[in-house]
ZAROMI-912810 format. One record per residue (C-alpha): residue number from 1; residue in one letter; x, y, z. Coordinates in steps of 0.2 Angstrom, whole numbers, plus 5000, padded with zeros to 4 digits. Layout:
{NUM, "a", {X, Y, Z}}
...
***
This chain:
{1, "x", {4986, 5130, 4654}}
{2, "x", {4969, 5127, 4648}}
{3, "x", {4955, 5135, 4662}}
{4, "x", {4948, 5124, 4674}}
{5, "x", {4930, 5117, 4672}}
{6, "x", {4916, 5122, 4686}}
{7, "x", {4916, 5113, 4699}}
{8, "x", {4934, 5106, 4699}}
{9, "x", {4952, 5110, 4709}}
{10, "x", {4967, 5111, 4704}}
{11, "x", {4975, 5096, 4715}}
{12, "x", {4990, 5102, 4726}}
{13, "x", {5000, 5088, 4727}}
{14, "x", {5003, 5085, 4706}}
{15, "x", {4994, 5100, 4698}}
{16, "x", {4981, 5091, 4689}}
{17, "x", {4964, 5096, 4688}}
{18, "x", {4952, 5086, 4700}}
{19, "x", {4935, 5087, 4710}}
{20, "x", {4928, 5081, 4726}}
{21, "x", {4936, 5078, 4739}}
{22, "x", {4953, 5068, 4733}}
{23, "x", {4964, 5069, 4716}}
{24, "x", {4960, 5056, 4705}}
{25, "x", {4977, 5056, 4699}}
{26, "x", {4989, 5055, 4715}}
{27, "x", {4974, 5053, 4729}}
{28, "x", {4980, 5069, 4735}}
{29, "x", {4965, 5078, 4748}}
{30, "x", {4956, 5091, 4740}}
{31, "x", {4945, 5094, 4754}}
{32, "x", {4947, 5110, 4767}}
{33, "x", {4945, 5125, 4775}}
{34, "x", {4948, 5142, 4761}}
{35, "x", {4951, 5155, 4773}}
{36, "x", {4961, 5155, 4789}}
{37, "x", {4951, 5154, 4805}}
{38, "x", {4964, 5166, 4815}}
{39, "x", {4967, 5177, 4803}}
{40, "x", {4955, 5176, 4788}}
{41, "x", {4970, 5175, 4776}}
{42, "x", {4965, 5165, 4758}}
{43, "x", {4974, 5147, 4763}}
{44, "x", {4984, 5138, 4748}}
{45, "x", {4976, 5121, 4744}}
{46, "x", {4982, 5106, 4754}}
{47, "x", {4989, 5121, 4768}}
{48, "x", {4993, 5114, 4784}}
{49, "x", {4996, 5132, 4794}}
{50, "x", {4991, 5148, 4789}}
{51, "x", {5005, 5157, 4780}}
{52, "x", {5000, 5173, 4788}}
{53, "x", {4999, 5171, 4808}}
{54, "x", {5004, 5149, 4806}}
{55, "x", {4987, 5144, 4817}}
{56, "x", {4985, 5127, 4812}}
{57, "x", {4973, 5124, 4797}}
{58, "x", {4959, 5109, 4806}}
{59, "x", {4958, 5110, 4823}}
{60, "x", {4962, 5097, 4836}}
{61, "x", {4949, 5082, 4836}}
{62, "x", {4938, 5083, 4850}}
{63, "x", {4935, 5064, 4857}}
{64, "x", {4914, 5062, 4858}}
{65, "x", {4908, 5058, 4874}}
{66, "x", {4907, 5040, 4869}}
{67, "x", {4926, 5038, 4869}}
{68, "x", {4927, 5046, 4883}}
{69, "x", {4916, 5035, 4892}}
{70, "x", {4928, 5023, 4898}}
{71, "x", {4942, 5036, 4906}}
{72, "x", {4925, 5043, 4915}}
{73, "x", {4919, 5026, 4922}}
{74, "x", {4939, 5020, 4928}}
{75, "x", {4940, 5037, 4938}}
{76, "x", {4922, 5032, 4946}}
{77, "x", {4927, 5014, 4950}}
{78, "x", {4944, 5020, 4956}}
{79, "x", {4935, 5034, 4965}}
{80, "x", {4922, 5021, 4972}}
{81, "x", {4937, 5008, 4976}}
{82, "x", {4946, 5020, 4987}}
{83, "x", {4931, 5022, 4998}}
{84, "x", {4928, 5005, 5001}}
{85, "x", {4944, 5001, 5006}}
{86, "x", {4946, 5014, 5018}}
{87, "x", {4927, 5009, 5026}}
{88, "x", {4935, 4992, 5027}}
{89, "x", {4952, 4998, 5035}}
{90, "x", {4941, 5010, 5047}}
{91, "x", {4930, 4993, 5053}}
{92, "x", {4942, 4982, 5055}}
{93, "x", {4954, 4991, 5063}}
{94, "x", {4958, 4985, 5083}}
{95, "x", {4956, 4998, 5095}}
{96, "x", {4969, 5006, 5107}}
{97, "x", {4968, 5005, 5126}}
{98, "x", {4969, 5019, 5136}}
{99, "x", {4988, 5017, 5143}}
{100, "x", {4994, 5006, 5126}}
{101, "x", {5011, 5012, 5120}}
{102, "x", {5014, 5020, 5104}}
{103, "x", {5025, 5004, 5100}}
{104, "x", {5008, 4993, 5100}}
{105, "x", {5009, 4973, 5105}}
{106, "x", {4996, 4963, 5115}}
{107, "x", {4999, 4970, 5133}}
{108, "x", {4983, 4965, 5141}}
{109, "x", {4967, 4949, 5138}}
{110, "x", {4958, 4966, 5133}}
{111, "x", {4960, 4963, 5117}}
{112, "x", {4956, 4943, 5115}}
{113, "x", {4942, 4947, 5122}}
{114, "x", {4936, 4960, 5112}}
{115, "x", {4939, 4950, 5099}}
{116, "x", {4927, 4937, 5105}}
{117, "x", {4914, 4945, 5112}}
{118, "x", {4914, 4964, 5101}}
{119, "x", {4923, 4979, 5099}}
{120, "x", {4930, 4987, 5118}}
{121, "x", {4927, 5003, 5124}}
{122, "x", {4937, 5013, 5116}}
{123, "x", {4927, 5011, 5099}}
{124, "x", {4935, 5012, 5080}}
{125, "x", {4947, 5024, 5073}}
{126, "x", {4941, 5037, 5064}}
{127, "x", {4942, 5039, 5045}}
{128, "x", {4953, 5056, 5050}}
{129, "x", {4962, 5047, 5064}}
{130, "x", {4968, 5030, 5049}}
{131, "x", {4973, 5047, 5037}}
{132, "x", {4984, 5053, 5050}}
{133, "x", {4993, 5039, 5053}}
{134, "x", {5012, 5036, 5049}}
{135, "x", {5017, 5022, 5042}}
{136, "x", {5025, 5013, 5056}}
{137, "x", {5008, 5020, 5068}}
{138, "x", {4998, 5009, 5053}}
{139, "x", {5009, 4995, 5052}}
{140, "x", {5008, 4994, 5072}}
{141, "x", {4987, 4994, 5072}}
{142, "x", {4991, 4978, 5060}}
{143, "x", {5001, 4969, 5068}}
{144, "x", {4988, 4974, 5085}}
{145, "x", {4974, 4967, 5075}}
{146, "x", {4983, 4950, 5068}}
{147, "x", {4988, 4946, 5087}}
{148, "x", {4970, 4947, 5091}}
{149, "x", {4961, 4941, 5079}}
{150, "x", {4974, 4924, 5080}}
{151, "x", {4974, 4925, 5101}}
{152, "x", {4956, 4924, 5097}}
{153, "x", {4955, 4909, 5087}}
{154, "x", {4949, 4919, 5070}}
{155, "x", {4965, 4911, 5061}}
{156, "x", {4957, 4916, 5043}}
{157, "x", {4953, 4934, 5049}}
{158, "x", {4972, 4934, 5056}}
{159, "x", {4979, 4927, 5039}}
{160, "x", {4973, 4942, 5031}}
{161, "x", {4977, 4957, 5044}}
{162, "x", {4997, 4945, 5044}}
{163, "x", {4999, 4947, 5029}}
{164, "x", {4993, 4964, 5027}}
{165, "x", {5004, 4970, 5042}}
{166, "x", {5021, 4963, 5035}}
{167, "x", {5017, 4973, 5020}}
{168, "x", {5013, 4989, 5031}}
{169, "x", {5031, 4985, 5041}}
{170, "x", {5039, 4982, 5024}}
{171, "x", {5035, 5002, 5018}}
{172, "x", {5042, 5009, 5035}}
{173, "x", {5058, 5019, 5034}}
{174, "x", {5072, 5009, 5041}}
{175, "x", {5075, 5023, 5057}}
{176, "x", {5060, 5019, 5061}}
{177, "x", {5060, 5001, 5063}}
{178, "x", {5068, 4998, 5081}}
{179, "x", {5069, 4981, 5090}}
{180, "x", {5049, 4981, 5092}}
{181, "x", {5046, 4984, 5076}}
{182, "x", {5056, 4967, 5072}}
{183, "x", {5047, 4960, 5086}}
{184, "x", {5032, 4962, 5078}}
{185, "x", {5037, 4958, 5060}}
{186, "x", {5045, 4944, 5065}}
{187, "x", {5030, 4936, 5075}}
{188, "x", {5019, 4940, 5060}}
{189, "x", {5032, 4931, 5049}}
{190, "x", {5031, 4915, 5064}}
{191, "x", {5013, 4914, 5061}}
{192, "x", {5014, 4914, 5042}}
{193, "x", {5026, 4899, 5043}}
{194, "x", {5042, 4909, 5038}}
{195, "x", {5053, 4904, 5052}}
{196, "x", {5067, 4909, 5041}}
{197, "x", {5060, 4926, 5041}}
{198, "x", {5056, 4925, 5059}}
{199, "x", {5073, 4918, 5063}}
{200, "x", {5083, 4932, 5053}}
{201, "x", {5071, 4945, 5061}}
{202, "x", {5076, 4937, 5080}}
{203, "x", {5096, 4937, 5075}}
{204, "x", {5093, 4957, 5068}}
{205, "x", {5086, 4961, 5087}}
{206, "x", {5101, 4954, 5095}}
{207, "x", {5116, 4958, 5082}}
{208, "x", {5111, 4977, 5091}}
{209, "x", {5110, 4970, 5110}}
{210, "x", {5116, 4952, 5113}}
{211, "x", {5104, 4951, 5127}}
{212, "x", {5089, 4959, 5122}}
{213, "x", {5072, 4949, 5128}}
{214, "x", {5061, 4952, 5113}}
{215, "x", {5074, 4946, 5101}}
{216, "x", {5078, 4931, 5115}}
{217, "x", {5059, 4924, 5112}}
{218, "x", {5057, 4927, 5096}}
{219, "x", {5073, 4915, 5092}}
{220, "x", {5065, 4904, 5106}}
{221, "x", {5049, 4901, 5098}}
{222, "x", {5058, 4898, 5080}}
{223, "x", {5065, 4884, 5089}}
{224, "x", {5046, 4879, 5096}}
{225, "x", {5042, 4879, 5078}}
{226, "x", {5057, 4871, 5071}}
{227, "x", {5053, 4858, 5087}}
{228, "x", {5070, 4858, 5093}}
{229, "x", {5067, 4860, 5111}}
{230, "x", {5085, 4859, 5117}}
{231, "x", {5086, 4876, 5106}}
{232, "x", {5070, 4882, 5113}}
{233, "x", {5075, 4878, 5130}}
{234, "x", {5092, 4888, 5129}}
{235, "x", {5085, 4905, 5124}}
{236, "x", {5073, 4903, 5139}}
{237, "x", {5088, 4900, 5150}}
{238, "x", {5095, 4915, 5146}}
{239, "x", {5077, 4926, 5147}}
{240, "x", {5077, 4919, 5163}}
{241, "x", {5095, 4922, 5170}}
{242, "x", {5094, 4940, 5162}}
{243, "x", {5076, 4944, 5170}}
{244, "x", {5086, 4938, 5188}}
{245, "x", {5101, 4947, 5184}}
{246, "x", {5092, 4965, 5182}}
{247, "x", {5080, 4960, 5196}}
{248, "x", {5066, 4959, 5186}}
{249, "x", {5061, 4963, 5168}}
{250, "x", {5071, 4980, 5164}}
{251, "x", {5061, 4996, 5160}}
{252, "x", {5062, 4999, 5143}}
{253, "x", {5048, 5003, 5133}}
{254, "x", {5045, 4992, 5122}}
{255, "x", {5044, 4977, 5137}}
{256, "x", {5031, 4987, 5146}}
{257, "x", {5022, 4985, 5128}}
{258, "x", {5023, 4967, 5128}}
{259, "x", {5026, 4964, 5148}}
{260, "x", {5011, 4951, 5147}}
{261, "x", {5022, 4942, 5136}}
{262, "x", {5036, 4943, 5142}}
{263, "x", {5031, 4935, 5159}}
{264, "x", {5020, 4921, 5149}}
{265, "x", {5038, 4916, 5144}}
{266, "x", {5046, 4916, 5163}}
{267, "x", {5032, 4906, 5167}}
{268, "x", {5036, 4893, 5153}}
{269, "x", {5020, 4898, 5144}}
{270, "x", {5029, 4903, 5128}}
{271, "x", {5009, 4901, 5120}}
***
């Protein structure tokens, strides 16, 4: 083979003899490093890995701080995102009385009228108190907050804490979601306008006791809303007979959380 002129390769994809950077026979690259980086062992043309210790010939491609850019300013905004929220959460979050069971529900007029004329006594959670919370503790501050803010006449505020609570119920681990708990979500669903909802959440309460007085009112207001007042009338019948039978309302917890409520309906105030 003749030699090879100054200045030019022999290509190492056909064999024939080029310059610059690509083969101007087969397009082959010409172009690359001559000695191994690892090793310092003389690479063959076209080389891939060094046939000596096999490090790989060009080095990874480092992305340049202007690709980059966006994956940095979506973990800023996300970052950024996360903090507002839980500012939101932490402001808009109903406080607790004093003796309020774990089990939430509207006990008292406290919190109407806190809603109406600023927050209570007891002050806001703190940001460490909303990261401790379990999911059904969150899903019952909700529900707290969507009773007062609709008791108080703020029906667009109450949309929004509704909606969010049957999301928060929705992520509670079925052991944990007792009669109160269907209490609550299905109140949240009456005031959504799902009386389905509210109606298969009343009939869930009394498929486990026949007679339970949470699941008795929650069945007697889908009646109110389905204006059926025969219906209505029926489950307050039996509230009534069951509240005179036990000689008053029974202990149980989750009445005492929602007492106020409970005797609003034995006075015919179903509200």
């Amino acid at each position: 083979m003749a030699g090879t002129a100054a200045g030019a390769r022999v290509c190492p994809g056909c064999g024939a003899e080029a310059a610059g950077n690509f083969c101007s026979t087969c397009g082959a690259p010409l172009a690359g490093p001559s000695a191994c980086a690892g090793c310092g062992a003389v690479l063959s043309p076209g080389a891939l890995h060094c046939s000596e210790c096999g490090r790989s010939v060009s080095a990874p491609e480092r992305k340049s701080a202007s690709a980059r850019l966006p994956w940095i300013l979506s973990a800023v905004a996300l970052a950024a995102f996360s903090v507002v929220i839980a500012l939101l959460v932490q402001r808009n979050s109903a406080a607790r009385t004093g003796d309020m069971l774990p089990t939430g529900g509207i006990s008292t007029g406290q919190e109407a009228g806190a809603a109406a004329g600023g927050a209570s006594a007891g002050g806001m959670p703190s940001m460490e108190e909303l990261a401790a919370m379990g999911p059904r503790a969150a899903a019952d501050r909700l529900f707290e907050r969507a009773m007062t803010e609709h008791e108080g006449g703020d029906f667009s505020r109450a949309a929004q804490f509704i909606q969010m609570g049957l999301r928060a119920y929705a992520g509670v681990p079925a052991e944990e979601m007792d009669s109160d708990a269907r209490f609550h979500v299905g109140l949240l669903q009456l005031l959504a306008a799902d009386s389905a909802g509210a109606r298969a959440s009343g009939r869930a309460i009394l498929a486990e006791d026949s007679e339970h007085l949470l699941g008795l009112i929650l069945l007697a207001r889908v009646e109110d809303f389905a204006q059926d007042e025969a219906a209505a009338e029926a489950r307050r019948a039996d509230i009534r007979r069951i509240v005179e039978e036990e000689g008053g309302i029974p202990s149980r917890q989750e009445y005492e959380a929602h007492r106020a409520l409970i005797e609003r309906e034995l006075e015919g105030d179903g509200g």
